[in-house]
OpenMM code with the backbone's topology and positions (N, CA, C; nanometers):
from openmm import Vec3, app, unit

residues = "UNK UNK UNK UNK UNK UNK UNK UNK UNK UNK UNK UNK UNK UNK UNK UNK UNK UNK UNK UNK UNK UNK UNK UNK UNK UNK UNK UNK UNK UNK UNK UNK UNK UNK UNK UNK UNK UNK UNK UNK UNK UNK UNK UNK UNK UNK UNK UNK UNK UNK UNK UNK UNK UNK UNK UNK UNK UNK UNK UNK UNK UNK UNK UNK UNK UNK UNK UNK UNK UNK UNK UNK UNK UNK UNK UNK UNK UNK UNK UNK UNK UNK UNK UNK UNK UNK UNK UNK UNK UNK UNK UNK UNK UNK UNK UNK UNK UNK UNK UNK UNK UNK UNK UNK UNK UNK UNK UNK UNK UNK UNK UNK UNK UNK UNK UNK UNK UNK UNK UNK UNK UNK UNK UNK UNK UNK UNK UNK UNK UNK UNK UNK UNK UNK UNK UNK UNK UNK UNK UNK UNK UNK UNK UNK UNK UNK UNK UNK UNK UNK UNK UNK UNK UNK UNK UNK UNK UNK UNK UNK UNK UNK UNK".split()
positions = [
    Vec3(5.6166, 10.4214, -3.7448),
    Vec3(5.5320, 10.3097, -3.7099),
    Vec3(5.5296, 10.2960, -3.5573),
    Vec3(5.4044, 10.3250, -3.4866),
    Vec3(5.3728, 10.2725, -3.3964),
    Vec3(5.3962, 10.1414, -3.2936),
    Vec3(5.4312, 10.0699, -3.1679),
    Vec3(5.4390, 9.9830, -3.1566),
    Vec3(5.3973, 9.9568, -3.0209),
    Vec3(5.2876, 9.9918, -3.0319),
    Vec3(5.1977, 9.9545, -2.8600),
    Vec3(5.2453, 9.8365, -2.7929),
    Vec3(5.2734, 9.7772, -2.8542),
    Vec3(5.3274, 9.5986, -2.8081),
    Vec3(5.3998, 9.6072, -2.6957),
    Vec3(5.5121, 9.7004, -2.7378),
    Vec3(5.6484, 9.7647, -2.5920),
    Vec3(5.5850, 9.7828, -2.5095),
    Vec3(5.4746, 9.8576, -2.5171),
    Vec3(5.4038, 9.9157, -2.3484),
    Vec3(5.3964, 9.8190, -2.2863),
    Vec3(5.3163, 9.7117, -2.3622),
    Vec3(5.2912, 9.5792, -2.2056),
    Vec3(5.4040, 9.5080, -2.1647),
    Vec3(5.5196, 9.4920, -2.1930),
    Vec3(5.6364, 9.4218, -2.1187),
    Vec3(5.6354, 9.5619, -1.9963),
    Vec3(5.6669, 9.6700, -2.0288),
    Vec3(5.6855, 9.7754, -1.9246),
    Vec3(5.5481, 9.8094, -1.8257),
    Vec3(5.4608, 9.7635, -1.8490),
    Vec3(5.3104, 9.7715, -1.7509),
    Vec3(5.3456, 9.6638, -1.6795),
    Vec3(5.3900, 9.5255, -1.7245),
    Vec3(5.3300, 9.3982, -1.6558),
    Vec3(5.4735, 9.4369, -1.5545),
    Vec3(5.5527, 9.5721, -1.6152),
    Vec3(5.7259, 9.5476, -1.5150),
    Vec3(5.6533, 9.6330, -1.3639),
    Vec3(5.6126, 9.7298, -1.4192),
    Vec3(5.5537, 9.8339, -1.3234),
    Vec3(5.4150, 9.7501, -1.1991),
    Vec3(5.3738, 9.7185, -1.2794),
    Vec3(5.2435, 9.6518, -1.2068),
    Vec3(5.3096, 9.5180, -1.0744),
    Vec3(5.4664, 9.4513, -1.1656),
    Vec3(5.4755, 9.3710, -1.0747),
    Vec3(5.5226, 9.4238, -0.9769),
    Vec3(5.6329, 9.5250, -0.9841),
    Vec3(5.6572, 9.5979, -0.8468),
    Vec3(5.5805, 9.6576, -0.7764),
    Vec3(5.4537, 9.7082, -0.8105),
    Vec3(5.3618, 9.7393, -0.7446),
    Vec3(5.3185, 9.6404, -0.6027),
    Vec3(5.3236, 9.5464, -0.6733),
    Vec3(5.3052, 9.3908, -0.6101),
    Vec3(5.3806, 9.3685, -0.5203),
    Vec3(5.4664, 9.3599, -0.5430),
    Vec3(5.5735, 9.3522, -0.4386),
    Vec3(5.6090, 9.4231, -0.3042),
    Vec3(5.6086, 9.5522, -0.3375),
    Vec3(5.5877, 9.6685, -0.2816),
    Vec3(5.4771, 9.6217, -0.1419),
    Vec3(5.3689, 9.5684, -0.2372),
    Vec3(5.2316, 9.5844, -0.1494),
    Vec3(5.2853, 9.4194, -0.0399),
    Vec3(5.3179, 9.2857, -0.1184),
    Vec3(5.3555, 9.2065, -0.0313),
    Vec3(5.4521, 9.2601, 0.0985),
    Vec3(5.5430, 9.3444, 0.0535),
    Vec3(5.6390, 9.3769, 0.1961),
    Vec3(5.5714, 9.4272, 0.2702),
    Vec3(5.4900, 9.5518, 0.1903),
    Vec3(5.3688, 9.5937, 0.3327),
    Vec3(5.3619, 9.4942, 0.4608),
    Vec3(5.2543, 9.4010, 0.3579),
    Vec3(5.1693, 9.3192, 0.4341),
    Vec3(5.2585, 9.2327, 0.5416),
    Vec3(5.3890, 9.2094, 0.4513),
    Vec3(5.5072, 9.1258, 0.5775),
    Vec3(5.5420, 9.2155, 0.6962),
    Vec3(5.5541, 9.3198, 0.6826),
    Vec3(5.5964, 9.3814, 0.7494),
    Vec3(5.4885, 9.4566, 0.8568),
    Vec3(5.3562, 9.4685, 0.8189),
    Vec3(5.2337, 9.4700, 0.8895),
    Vec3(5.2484, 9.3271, 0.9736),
    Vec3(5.2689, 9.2190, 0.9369),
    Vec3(5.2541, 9.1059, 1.0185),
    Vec3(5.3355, 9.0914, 1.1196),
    Vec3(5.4353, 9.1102, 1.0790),
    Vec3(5.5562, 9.1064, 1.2140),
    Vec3(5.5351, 9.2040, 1.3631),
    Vec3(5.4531, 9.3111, 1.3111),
    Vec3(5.3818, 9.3783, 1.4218),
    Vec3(5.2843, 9.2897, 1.4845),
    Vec3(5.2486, 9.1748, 1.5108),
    Vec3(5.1324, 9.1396, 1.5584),
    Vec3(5.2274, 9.0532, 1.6772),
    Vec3(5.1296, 9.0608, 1.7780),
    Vec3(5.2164, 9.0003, 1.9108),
    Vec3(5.0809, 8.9023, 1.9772),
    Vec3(5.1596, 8.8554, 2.0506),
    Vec3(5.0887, 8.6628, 2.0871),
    Vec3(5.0975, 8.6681, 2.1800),
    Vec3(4.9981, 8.6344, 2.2891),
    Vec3(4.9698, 8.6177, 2.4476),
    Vec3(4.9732, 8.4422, 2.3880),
    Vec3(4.9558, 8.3914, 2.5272),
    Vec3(4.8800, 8.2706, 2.5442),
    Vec3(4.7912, 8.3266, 2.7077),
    Vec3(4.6805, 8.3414, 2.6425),
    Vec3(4.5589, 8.4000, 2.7245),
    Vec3(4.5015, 8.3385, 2.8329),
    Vec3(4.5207, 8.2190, 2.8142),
    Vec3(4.3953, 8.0786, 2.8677),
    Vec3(4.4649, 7.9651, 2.8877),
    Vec3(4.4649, 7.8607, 2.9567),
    Vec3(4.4918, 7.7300, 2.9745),
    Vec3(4.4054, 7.6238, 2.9982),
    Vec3(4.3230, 7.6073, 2.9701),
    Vec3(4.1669, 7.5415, 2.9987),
    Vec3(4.1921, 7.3938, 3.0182),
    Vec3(4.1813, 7.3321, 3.1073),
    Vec3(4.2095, 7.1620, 3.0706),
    Vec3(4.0821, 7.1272, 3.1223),
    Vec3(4.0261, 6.9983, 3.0962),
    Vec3(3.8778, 6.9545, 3.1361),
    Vec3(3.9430, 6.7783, 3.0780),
    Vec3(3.8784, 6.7507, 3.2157),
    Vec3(3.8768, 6.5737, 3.2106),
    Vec3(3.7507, 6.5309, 3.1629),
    Vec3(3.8019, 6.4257, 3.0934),
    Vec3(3.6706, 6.3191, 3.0713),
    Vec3(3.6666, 6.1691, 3.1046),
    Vec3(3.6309, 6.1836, 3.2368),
    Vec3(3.7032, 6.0444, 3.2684),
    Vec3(3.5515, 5.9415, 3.2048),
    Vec3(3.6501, 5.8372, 3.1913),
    Vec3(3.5565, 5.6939, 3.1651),
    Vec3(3.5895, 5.5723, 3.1662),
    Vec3(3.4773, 5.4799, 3.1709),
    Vec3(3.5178, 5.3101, 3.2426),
    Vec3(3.5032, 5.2520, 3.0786),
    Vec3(3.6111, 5.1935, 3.0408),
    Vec3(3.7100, 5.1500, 3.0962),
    Vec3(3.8206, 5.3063, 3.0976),
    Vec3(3.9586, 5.2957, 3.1820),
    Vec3(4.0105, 5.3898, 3.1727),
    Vec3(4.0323, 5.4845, 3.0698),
    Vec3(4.1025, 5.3407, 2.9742),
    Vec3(4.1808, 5.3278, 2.8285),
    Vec3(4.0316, 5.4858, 2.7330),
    Vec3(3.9451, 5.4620, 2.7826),
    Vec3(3.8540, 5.5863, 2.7181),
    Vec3(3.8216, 5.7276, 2.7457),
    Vec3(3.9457, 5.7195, 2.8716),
    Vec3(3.9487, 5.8371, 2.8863),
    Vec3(4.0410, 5.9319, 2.8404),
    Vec3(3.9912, 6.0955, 2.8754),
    Vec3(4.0660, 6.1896, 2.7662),
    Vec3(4.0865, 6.3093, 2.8568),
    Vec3(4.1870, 6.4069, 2.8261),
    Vec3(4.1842, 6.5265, 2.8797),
    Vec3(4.2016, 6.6231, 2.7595),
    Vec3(4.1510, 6.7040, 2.7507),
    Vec3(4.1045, 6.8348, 2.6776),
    Vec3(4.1474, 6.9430, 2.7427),
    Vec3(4.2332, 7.0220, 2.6390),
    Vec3(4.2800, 7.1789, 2.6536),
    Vec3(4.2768, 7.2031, 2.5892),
    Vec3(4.1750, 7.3467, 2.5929),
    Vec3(4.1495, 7.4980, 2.5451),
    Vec3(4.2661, 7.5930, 2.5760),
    Vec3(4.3149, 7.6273, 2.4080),
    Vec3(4.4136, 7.7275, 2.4475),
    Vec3(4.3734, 7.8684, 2.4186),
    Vec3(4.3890, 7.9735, 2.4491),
    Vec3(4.3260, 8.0967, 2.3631),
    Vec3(4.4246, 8.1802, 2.3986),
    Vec3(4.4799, 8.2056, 2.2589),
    Vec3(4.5458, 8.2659, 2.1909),
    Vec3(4.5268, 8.4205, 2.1805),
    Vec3(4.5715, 8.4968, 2.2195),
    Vec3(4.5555, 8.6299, 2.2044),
    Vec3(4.6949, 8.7017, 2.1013),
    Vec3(4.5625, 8.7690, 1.9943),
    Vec3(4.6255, 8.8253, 1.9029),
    Vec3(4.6339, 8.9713, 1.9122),
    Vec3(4.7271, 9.0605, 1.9231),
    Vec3(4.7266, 9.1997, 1.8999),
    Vec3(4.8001, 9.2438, 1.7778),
    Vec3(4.6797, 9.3006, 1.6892),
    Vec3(4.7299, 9.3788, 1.5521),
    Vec3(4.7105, 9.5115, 1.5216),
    Vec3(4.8049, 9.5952, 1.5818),
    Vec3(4.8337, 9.6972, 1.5815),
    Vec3(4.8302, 9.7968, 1.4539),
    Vec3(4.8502, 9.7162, 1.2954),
    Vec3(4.8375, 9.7461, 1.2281),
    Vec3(4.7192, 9.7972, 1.1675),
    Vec3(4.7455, 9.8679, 0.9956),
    Vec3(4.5884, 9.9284, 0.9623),
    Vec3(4.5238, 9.7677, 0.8652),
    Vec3(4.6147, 9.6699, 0.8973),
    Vec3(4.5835, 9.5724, 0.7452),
    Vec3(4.5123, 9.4720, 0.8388),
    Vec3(4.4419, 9.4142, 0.7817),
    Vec3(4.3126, 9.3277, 0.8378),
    Vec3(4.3649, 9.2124, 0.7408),
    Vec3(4.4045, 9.0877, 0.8592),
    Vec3(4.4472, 8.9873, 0.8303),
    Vec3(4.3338, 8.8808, 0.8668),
    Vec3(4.3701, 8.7615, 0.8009),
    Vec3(4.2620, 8.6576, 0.8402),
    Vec3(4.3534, 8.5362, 0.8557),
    Vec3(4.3556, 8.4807, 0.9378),
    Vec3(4.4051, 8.3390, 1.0031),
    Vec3(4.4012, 8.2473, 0.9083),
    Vec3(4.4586, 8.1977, 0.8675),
    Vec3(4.3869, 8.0543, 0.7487),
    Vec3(4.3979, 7.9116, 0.8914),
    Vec3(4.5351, 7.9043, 0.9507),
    Vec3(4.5787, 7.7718, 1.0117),
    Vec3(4.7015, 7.8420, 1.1170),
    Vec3(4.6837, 7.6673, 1.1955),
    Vec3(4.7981, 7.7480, 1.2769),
    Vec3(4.8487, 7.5684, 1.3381),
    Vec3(5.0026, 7.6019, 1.3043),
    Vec3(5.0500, 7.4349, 1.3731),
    Vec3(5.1568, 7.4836, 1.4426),
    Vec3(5.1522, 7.3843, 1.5618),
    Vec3(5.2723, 7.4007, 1.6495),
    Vec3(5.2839, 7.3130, 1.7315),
    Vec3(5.3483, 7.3022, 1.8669),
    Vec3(5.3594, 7.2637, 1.9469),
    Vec3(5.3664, 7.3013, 2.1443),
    Vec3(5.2692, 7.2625, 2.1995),
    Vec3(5.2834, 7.2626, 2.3664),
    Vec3(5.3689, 7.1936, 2.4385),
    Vec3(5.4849, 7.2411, 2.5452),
    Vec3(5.4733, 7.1865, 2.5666),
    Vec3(5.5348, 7.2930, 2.7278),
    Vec3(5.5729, 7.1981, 2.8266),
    Vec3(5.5891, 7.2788, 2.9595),
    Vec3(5.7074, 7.2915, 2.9827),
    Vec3(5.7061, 7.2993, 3.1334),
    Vec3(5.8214, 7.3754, 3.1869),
    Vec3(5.9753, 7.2737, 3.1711),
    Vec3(6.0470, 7.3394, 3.1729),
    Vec3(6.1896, 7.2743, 3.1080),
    Vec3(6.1620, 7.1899, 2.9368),
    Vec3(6.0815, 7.2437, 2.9169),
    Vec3(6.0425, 7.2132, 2.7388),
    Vec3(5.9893, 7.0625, 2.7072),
    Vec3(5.9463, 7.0059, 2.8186),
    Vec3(5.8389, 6.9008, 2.7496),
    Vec3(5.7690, 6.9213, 2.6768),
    Vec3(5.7914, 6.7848, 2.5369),
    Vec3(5.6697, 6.8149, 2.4989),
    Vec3(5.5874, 6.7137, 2.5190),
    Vec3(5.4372, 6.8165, 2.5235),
    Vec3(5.3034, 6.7778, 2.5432),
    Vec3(5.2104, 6.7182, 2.4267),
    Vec3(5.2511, 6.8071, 2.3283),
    Vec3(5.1810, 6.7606, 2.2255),
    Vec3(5.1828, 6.8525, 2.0994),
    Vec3(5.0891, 6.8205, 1.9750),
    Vec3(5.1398, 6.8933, 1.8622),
    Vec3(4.9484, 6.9303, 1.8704),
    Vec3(4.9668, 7.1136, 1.8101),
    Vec3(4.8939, 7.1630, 1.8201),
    Vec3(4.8140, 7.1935, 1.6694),
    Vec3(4.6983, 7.2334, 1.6347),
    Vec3(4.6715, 7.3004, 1.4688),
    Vec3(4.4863, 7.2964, 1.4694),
    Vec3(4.4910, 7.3950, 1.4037),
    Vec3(4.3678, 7.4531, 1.3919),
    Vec3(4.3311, 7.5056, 1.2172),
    Vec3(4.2563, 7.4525, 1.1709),
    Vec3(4.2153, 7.5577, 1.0167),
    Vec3(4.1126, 7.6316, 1.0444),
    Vec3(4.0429, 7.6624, 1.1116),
    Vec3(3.9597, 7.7497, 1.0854),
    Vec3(3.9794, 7.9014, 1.0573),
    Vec3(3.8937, 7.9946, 1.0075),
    Vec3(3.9463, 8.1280, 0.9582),
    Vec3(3.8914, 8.1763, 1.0530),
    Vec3(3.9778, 8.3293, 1.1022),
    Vec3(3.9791, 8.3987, 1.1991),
    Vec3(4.0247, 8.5192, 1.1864),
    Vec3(3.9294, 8.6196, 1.2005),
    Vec3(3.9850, 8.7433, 1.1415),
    Vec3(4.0513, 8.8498, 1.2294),
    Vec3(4.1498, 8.8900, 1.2001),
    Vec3(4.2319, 8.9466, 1.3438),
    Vec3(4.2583, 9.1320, 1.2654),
    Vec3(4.1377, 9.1834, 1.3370),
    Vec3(4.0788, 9.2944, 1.2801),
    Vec3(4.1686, 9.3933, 1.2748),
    Vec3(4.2018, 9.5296, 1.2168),
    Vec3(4.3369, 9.6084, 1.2332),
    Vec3(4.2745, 9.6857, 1.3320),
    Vec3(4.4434, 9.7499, 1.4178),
    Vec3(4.4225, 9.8068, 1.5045),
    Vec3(4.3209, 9.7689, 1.6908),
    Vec3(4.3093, 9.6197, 1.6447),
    Vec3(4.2133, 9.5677, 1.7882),
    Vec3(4.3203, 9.4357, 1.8458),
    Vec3(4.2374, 9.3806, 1.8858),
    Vec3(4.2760, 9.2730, 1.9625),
    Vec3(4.2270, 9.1363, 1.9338),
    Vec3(4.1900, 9.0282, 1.8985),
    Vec3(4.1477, 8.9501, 1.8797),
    Vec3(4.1897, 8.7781, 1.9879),
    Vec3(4.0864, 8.6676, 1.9635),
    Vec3(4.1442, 8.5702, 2.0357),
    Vec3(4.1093, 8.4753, 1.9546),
    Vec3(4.2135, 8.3428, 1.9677),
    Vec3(4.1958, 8.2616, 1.8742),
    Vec3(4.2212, 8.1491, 1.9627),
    Vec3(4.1291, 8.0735, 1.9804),
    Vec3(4.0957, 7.9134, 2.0867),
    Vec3(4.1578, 7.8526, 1.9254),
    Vec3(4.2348, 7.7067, 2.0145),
    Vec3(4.2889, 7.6065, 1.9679),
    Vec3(4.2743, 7.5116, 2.0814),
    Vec3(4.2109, 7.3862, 2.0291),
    Vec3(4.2182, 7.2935, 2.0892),
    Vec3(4.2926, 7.1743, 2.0764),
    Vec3(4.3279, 7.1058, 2.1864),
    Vec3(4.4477, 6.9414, 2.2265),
    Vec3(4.4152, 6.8731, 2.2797),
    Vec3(4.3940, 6.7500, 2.2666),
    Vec3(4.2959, 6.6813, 2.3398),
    Vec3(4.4068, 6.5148, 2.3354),
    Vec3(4.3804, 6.4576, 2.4264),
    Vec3(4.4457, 6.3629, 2.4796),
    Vec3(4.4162, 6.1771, 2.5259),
    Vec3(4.4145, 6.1164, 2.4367),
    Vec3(4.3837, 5.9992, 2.4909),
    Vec3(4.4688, 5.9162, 2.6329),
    Vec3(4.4111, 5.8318, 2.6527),
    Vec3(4.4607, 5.7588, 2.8151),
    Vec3(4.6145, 5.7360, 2.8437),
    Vec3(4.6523, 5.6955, 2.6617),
    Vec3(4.8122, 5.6311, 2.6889),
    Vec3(4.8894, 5.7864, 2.6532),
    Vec3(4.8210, 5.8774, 2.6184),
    Vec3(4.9333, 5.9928, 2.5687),
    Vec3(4.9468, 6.0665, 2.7204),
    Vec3(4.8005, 6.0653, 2.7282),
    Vec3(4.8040, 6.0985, 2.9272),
    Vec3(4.8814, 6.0493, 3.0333),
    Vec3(4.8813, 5.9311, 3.0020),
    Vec3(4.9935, 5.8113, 3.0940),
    Vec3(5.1418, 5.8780, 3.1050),
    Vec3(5.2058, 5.8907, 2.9572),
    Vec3(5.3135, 5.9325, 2.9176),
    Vec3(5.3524, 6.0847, 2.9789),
    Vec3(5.2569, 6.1940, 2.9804),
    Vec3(5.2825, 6.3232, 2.9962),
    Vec3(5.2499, 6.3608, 3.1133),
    Vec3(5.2024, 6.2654, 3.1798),
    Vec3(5.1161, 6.3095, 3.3084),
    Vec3(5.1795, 6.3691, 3.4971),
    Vec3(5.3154, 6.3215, 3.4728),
    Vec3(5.3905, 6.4262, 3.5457),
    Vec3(5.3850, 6.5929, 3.5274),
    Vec3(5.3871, 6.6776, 3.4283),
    Vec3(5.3591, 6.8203, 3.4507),
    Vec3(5.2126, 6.8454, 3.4196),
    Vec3(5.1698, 6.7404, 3.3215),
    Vec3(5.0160, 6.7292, 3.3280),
    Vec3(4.9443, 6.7487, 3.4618),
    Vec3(4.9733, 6.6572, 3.5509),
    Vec3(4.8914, 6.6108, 3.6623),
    Vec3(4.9137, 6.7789, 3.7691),
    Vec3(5.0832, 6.7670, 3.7699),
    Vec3(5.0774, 6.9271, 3.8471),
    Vec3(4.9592, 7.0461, 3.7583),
    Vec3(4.9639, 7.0573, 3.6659),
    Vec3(4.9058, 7.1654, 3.6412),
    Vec3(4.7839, 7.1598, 3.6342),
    Vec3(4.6970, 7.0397, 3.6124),
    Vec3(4.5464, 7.0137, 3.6267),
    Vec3(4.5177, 7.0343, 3.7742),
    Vec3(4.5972, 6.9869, 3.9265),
    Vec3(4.5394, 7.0007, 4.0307),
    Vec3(4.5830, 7.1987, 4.1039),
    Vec3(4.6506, 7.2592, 4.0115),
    Vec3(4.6702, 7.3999, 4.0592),
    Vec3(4.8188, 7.4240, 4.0872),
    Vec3(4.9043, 7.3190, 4.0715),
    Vec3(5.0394, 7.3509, 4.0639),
    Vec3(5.0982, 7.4889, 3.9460),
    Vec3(5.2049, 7.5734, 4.0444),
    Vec3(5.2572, 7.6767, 3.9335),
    Vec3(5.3144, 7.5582, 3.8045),
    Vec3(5.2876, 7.5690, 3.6947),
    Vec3(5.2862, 7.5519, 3.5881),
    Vec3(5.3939, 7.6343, 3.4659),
    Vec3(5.4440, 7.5918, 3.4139),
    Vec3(5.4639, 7.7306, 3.2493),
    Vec3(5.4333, 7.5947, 3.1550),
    Vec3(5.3282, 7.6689, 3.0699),
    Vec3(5.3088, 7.6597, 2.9835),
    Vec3(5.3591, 7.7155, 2.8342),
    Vec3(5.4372, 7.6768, 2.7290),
    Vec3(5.4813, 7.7261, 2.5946),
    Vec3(5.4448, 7.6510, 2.5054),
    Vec3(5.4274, 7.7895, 2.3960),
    Vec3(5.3329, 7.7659, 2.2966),
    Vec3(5.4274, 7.7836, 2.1636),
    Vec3(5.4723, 7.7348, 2.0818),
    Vec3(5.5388, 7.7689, 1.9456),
    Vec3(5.4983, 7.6933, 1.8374),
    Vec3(5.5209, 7.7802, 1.6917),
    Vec3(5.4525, 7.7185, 1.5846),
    Vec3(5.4692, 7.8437, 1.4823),
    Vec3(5.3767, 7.8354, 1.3571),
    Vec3(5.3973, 7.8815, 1.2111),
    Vec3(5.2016, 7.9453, 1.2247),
    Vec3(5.1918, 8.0358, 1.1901),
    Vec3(5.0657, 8.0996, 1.1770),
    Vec3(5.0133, 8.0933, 1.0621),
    Vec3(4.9882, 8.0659, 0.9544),
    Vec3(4.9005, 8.0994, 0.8308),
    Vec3(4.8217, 8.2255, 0.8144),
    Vec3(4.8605, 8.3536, 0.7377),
    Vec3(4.7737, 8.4543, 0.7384),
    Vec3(4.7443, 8.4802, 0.6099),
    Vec3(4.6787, 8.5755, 0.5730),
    Vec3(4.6214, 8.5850, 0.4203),
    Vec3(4.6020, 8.7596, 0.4709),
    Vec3(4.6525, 8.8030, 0.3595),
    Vec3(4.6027, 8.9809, 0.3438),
    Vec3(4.5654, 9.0006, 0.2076),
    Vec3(4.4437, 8.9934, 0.1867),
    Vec3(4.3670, 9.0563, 0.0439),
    Vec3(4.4342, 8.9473, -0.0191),
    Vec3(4.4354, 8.7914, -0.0082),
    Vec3(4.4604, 8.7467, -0.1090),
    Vec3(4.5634, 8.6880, -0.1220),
    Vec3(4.6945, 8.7600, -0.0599),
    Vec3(4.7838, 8.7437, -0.0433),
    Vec3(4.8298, 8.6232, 0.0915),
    Vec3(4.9042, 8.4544, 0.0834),
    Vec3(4.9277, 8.4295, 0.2022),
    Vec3(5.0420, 8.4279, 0.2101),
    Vec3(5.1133, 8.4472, 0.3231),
    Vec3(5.2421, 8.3925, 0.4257),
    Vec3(5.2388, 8.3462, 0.5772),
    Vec3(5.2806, 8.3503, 0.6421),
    Vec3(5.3570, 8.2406, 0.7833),
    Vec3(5.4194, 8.3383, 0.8378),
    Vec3(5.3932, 8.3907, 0.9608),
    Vec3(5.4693, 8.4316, 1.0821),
    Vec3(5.4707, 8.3116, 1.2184),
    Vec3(5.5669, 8.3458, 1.2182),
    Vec3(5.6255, 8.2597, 1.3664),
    Vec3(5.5383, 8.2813, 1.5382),
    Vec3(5.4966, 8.1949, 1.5557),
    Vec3(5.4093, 8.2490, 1.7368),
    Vec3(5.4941, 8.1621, 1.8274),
    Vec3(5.5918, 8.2665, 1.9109),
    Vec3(5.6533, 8.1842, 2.0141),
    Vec3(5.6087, 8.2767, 2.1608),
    Vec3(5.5333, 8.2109, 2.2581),
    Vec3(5.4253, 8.2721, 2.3991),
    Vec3(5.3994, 8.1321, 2.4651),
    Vec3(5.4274, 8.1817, 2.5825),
    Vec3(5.4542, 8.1545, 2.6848),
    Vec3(5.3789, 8.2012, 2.8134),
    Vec3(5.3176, 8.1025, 2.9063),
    Vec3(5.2090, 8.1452, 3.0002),
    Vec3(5.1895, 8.0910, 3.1426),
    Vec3(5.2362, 8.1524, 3.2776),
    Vec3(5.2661, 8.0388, 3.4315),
    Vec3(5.1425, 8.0401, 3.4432),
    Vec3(5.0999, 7.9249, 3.5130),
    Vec3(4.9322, 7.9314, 3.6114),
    Vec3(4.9784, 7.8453, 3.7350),
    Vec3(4.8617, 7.8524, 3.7987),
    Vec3(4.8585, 7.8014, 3.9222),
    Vec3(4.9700, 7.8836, 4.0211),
    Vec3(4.9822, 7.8386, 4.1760),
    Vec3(5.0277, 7.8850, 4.2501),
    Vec3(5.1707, 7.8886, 4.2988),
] * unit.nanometer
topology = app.Topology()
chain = topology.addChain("A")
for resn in residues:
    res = topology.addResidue(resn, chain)
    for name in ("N", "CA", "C"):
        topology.addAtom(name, app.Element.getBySymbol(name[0]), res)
């Protein structure tokens, strides 16, 4: 007597390691990817009364994926902040972003700032908006997706400007 039944416990065993197999890939494709902080963009918006004003930074993110696996961004949270580790503020983005294999890619995130958060930060703020040497650091949790598959790599980059 026949009993085909056995095969599928041993397919669904085979198939899951298959799986697995293919997740470490993809972890291990990810950990190859390396993080500039490319850009520092700040732009004022001043307005009467003060209390309505804002400062805005553009960050852009430079992704290098060296790998053959073509990942896509889902999100990205973290935190800015400057030199001797202020922090500036908490960072995050959802939009999808595809960080092509084997190229380079850039990924803008924006932070934006009302009057009293400005008030508060505005000692390395103020140096680095008028051209003061600056460092800027960037850390946080990435969201990626490969075919389906998601996990989280770590982005810790770091970037001086001004003189």
């Amino acid at each position: 007597m026949r009993k085909p039944w056995l095969a599928l416990p041993a397919l669904l065993l085979l198939t899951g390691c298959a799986d697995l197999n293919l997740v470490r890939n993809y972890q291990e494709a990810s950990r190859q990817l390396r993080f500039t902080l490319d850009r520092v963009e700040p732009q004022i918006q001043l307005s009467f009364p003060l209390e309505n004003s804002r400062v805005t930074f553009r960050l852009v993110v430079g992704v290098e994926n060296p790998s053959q696996v073509q990942f896509r961004a889902r999100g990205f949270t973290g935190q800015l902040s400057m030199d001797e580790g202020m922090p500036i503020g908490q960072v995050a983005f959802s939009q999808g972003i595809t960080l092509a294999p084997g190229g380079r890619s850039q990924v803008p995130v924006d932070l934006s700032f009302d009057y009293r958060e400005l008030k508060q930060a505005w000692g390395p703020l103020g140096a680095a908006i008028r051209g003061q040497k600056s460092a800027w650091h960037l850390e946080g949790q990435l969201q990626l997706e490969a075919f389906g598959l998601p996990f989280t790599v770590p982005i810790r980059t770091s970037k001086t400007t001004g003189h």
